[in-house]
C-alpha positions in Angstrom: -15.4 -16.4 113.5 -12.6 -15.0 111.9 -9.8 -17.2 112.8 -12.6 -19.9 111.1 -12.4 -17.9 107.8 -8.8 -17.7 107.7 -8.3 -21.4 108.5 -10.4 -22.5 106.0 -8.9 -19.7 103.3 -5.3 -21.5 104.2 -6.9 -25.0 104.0 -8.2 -24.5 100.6 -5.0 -22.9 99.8 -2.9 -25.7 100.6 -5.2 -27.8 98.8 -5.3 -25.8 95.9 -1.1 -25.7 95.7 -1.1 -29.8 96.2 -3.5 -30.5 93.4 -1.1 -28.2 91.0 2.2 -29.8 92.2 0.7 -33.5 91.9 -0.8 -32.5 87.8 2.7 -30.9 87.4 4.3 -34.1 88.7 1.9 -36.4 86.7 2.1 -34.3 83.0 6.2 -34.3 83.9 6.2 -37.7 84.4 3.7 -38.2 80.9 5.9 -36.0 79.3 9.5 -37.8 79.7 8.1 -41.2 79.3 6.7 -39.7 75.9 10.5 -38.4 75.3 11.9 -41.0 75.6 9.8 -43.3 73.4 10.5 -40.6 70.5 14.5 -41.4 71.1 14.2 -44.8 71.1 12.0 -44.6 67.6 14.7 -42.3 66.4 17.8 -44.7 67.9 15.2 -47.6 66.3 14.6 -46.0 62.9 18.8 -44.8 62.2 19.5 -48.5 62.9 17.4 -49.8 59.4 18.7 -47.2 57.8 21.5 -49.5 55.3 24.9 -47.6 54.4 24.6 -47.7 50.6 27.1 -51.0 49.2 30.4 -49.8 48.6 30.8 -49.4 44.6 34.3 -50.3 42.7 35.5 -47.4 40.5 34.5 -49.2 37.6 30.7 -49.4 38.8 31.0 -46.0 40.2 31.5 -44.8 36.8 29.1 -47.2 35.3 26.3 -46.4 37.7 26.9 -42.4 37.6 25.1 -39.7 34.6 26.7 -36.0 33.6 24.2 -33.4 32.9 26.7 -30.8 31.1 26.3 -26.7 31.0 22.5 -26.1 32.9 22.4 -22.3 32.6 20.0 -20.8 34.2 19.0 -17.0 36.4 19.0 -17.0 40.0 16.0 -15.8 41.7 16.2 -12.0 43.1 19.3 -11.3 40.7 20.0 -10.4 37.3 22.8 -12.8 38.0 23.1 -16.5 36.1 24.6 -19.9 36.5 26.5 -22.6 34.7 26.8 -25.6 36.0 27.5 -29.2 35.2 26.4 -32.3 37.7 27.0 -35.8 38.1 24.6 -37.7 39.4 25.7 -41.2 40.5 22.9 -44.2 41.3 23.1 -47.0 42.6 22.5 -49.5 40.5 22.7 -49.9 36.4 18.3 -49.9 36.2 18.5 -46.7 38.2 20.9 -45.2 35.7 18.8 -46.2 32.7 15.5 -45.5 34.1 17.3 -41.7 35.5 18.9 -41.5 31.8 15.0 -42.0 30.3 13.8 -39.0 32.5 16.6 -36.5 31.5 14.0 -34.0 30.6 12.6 -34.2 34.0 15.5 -33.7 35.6 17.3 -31.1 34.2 14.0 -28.9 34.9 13.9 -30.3 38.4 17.7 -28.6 38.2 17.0 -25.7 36.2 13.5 -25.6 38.8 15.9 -25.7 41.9 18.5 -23.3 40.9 16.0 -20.6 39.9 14.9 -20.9 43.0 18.1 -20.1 45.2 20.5 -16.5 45.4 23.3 -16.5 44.6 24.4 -16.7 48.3 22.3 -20.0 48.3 24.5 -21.9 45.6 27.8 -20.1 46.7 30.5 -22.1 48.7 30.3 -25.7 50.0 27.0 -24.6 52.0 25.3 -24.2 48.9 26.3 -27.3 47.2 25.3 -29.2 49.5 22.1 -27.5 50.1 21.9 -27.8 46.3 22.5 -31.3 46.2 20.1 -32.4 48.9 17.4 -30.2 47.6 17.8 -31.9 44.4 18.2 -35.5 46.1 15.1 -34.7 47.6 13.1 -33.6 44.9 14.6 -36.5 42.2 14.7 -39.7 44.0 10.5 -40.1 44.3 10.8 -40.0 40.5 13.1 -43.1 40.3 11.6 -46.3 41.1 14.3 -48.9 39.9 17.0 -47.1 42.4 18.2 -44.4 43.9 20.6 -41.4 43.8 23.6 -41.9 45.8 25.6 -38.8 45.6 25.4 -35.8 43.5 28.5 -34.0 42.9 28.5 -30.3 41.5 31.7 -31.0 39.1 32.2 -27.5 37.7 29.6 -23.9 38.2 30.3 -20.6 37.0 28.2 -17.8 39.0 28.2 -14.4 37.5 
């Protein structure tokens, strides 16, 4: 009678280990295929994504808007900034319609700036966490176009 229990306690054992290993093998095998469908829509997705046309100087400068002196406080500081931006677009409508919204704007700047430390806007990590934030937050405003770069040209921190 005992040998009976035991041999059915190692039975159900072995059973009980196979069922795990075969879900671990079948959710494994759900969860690579699922992997690998993500990559693909990532590969998929970079490949529609179009390089912006390469400008001449001329259009360059045509196509790009200056927003001099924003002076603003940083947040958790008594410190302020200066700076001045240019924001080049891509096209000649863009530039108008970004030119018509120059209010907006400069508070979306002024907005974004008071936001950050000064250890936010400091260095080339902080431009270009400046300049993506405010990429970000200006181009859903702008339906003619699109920003293409922004460049910090001058900032005074102090």
């Amino acid at each position: 009678m005992f040998k009976s229990k035991v041999f059915i306690m190692v039975v159900a054992i072995l059973i009980a280990i196979t069922l795990i290993l075969t879900a671990a093998f079948v959710l494994l095998n759900y969860m690579d295929k699922s992997s690998q469908n993500l990559q693909e829509q990532a590969q998929n997705s970079a490949r529609e994504v179009k390089a912006p046309k390469k400008l001449t100087p001329d259009q360059v400068k045509e196509n790009t808007t200056v927003m001099k002196d924003i002076l603003t406080n940083l947040a958790g500081s008594s410190k302020f900034v200066k700076v001045s931006i240019a924001f080049e677009l891509e096209n000649k409508k863009a530039k108008d319609e970004f030119d018509k919204l120059d209010s907006k704007m400069k508070a979306i700047v002024v907005q974004t700036l008071a936001d950050m430390t000064p250890e936010q806007v400091s260095g080339s990590k902080g431009f270009d966490n400046l300049t993506s934030t405010l990429m970000n937050k200006m181009n859903p405003f702008l339906s003619l176009g699109k920003l293409n770069q922004i460049l910090v040209t001058d900032i005074v921190i102090q």
